[in-house]
Every structure is written in structure tokens, then in C-alpha cells.
C-alpha positions as CSV (number, residue, x, y, z in Angstrom):
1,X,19.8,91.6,53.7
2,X,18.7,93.3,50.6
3,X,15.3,94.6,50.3
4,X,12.9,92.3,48.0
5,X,9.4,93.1,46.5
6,X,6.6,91.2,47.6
7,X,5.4,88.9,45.1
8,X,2.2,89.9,44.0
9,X,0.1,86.6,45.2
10,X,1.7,87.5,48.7
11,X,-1.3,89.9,49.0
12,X,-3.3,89.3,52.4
13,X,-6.0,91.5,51.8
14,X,-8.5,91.4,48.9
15,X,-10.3,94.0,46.6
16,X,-14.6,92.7,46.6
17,X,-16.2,94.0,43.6
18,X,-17.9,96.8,45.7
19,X,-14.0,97.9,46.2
20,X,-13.6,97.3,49.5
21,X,-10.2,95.8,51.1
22,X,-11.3,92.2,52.5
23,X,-8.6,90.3,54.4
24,X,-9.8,87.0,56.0
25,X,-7.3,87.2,59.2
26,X,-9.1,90.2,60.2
27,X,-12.6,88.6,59.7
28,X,-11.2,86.0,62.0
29,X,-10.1,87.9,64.7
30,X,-12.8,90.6,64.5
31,X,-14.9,88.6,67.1
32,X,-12.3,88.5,70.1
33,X,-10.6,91.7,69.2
34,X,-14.1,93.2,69.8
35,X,-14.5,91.6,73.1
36,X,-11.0,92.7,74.2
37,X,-12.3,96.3,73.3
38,X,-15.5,96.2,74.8
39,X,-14.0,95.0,78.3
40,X,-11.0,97.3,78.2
41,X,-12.5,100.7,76.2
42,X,-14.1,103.4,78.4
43,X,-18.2,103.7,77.6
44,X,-18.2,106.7,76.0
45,X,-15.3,109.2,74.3
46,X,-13.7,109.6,71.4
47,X,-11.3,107.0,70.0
48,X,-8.6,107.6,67.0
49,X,-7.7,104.1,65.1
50,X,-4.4,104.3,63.2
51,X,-3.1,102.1,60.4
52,X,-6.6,100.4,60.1
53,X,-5.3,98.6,57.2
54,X,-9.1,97.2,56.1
55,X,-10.8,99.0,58.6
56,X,-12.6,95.9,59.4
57,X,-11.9,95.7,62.9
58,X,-13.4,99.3,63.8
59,X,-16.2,98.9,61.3
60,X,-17.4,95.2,63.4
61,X,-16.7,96.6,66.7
62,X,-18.9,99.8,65.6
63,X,-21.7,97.3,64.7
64,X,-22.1,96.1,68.2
């Protein structure tokens, strides 16, 4: 199967007008995903998050 561009109203995240990446799925999921973390993730450390994508996940979970 050839490769094909992704139309551009395919996007799934969006720019706000402060220029930050908004992507409702992840305001969704933010909630549980949170949860999962906070039952599963040690107390304290160190933690290194990779292909945030939005970075909306860590930056709700580092709210709480």
C-alpha cells in the first residue's frame, strides 16, 4: 500500500490562540489515565514521559 498524506482536516490536535496543542481525546481520557497513574506510579522519583504529543496528560496528572 502506498504511503498517502494526511488530509489536512485529519488533524486531531488543535493550535489555541495561546499556541498551545489542544486535542479533545486527551482531555477526555486525562481523568482515568490519571487515576491509572496514581494507583500504579511509585510516590516519589523521577519519571521520563516520551512522545507526549500535547503534553496534556502529564501536565493534568501534575495538577493533582
Amino acid at each position: 500500500m502506498p504511503k498517502r498524506d494526511v488530509p489536512s482536516t485529519a488533524s486531531f490536535a488543535e493550535t489555541t490562540p495561546d499556541g498551545r496543542l489542544f486535542a479533545p481525546s486527551a482531555a477526555r481520557n486525562a481523568g482515568p489515565l490519571g487515576d491509572l497513574l496514581a494507583d500504579l506510579a511509585p510516590a516519589r522519583g523521577s519519571a521520563l514521559e516520551l512522545a507526549s504529543g500535547t503534553g496534556q496528560h502529564v501536565a493534568a496528572f501534575a495538577a493533582r
